[in-house]
N, C-alpha and C positions, 0 to 999 in steps of 0.2 A: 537795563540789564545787559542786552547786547554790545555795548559800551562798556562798560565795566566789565566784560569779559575780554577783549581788545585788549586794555588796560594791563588787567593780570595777565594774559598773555603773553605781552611786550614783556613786562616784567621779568616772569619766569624767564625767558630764553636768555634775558642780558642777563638773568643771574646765573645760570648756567655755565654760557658764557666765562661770565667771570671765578665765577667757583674752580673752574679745571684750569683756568692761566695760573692758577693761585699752586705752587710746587711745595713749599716749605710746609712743613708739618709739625705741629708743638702741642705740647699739652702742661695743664695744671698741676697742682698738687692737690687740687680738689676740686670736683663738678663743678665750674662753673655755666649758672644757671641765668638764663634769660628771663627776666620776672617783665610777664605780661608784657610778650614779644612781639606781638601785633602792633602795637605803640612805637616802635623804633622806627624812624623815617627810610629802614628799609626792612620791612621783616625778614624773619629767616637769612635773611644773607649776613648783615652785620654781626650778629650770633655767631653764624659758622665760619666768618671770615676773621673774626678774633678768639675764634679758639673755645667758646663755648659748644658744651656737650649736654644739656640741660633747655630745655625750653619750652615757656610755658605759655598757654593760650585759654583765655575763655569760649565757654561755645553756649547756642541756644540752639535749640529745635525751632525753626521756621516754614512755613511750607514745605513740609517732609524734607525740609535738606537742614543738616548742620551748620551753622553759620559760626564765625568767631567775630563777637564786640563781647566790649565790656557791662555792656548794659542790654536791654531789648527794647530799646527807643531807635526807629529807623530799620530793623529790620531788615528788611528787602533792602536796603543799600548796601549789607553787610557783604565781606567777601564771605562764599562756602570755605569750610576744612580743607576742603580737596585742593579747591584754585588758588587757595594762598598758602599749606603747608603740605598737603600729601604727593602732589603732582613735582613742585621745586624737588621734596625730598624726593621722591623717586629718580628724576633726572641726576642729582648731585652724588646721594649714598650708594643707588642701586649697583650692582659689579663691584661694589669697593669691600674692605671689612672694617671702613668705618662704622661707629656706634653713637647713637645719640638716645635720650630720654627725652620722650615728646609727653610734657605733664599736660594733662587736658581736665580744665577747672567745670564742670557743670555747676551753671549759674540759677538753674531751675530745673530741677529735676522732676518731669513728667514723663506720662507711660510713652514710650516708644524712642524715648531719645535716644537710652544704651543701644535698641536696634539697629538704630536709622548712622549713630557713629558706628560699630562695631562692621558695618555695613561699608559703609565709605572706605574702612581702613582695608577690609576683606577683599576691593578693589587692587591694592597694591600687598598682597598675600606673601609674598619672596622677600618683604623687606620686614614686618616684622615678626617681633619674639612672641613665643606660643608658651603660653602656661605648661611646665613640666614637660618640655616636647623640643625647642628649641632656642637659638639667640640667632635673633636677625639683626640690620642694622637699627631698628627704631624699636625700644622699648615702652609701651602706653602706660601710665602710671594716671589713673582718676582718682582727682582731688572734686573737693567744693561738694555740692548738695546731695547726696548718694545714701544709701543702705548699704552702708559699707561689710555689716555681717551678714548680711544677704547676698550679695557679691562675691565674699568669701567662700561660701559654701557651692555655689555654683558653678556650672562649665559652660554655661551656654554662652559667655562670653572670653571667649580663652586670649584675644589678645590683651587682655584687662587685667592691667595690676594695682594694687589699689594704696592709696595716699593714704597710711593712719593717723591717729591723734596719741597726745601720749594717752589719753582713756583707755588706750587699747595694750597699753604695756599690761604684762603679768598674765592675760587672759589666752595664753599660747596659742595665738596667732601665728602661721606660721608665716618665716620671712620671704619666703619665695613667691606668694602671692600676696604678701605686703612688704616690699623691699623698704619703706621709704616711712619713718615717723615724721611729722611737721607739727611745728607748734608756733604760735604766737608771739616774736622776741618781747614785744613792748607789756604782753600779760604777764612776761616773766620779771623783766628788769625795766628800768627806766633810764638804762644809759641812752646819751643822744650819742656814741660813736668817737666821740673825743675825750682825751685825757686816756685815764686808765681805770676800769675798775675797782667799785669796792671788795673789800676781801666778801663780803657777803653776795654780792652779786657773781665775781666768781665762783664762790666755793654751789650757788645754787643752776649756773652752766655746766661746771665739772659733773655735778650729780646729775642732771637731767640728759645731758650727752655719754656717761657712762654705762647709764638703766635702757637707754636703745641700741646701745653699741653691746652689752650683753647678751638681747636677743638676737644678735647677728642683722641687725638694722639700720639703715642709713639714716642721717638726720639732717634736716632742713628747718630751720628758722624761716618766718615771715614776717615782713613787717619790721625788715631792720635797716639801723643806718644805714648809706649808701656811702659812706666814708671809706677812707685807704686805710684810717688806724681801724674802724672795723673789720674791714675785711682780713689783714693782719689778723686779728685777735680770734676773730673765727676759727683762721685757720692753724694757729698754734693751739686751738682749746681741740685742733681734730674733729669740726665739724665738714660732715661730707658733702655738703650740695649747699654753697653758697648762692644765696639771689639777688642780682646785680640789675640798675637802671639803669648805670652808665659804663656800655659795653668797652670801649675803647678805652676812655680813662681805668677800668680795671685791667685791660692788656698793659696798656702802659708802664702799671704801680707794680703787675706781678713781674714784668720785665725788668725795670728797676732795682729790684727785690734779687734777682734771679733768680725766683722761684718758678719761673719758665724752660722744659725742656725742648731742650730741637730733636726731630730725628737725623 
């Protein structure tokens, strides 16, 4: 453990570091989203240094601390929430009025986990956004195993905004403590990403991204190609939070594209 604290340590500072050398400022035309960012050969930095505003991370409850793996094999080797994404963001966002969406996946949802997270974030309090109250620079959006109508009804965790399913269109859910529907690409269609759609597979995207954008809700697919003619197509059907494996090759294709702004 004490090694592994070292480790992150070093990490943070050089990313630091390099975050504030970094002057040019750009943004998308849509959320792009870091899909299971702890994976990247450098977390969090590759994300904010290509321009991603989205990013996502699995967590388990371990020895009363939150940890981020994909799995819960190895445990105790995992970094905590804190030393690998809350402490970076605080150093990088804090003083600024940058904005990021930090989506946090609970992989198993037992008694104390919402505490033990809602806890760790309440550490860094000034960074983020509060239910009905205010926008700070980190917005928490909980995806993955949850009571999510149970959630909804509550205040006892006011940095918590919750990931719906389409289940949840029609049942007037309100969008400010659910910004965000996600669904399944591969349960909808079975395009692999190349070529063009069928007029059927279209016309069943237009209507599932229409009946969320109704309710004044953002929409996220999972589970989709990681191609350039997808992300293209996402982004002309007007889907808001695309999720991307390969960070750079997406800065690139939106670059190329000019769908890149500078300030």
């Amino acid at each position: 453990m004490y090694i592994r604290s070292i480790i992150i340590s070093t990490w943070v500072l050089c990313f630091c570091i390099s975050l504030q050398a970094q002057t040019t400022e750009f943004h998308y035309p849509v959320i792009a989203h870091s899909h299971n960012d702890y994976e990247q050969d450098y977390p969090l930095e590759t994300g904010l240094q290509n321009g991603f505003s989205s990013i996502e991370i699995d967590v388990f409850l371990h020895n009363d601390e939150i940890v981020v793996s994909h799995d819960n094999e190895f445990l105790e080797f995992k970094p905590s929430i804190t030393d690998l994404y809350l402490e970076p963001l605080n150093k990088a966002l804090g003083g600024t009025d940058k904005h990021i969406y930090l989506l946090v996946d609970v992989k198993i949802y037992i008694p104390n986990i919402l505490a033990k997270l809602h806890q760790a974030i309440d550490a860094y309090a000034d960074l983020f956004t509060i239910r009905d109250y205010n926008k700070g620079n980190i917005t928490v959006i909980l995806s993955g195993a949850l009571p999510r109508e149970d959630l909804m009804k509550t205040s006892v965790f006011p940095y918590f905004f919750i990931d719906g399913r389409l289940s949840h269109l029609g049942k007037e859910f309100d969008s400010k403590p659910m910004p965000l529907i996600s669904a399944n690409f591969s349960q909808l269609i079975s395009w692999d990403g190349e070529g063009e759609l069928s007029e059927e597979e279209l016309s069943l995207l237009e209507e599932t991204i229409d009946k969320v954008h109704a309710e004044d809700k953002m929409i996220r697919f999972w589970k989709t190609p990681d191609t350039k003619t997808c992300w293209q197509t996402l982004i002309d059907l007007g889907v808001d939070v695309i999720g991307v494996d390969h960070l750079e090759l997406f800065h690139k294709e939106m670059d190329s594209l000019g769908f890149i702004k500078f300030n």
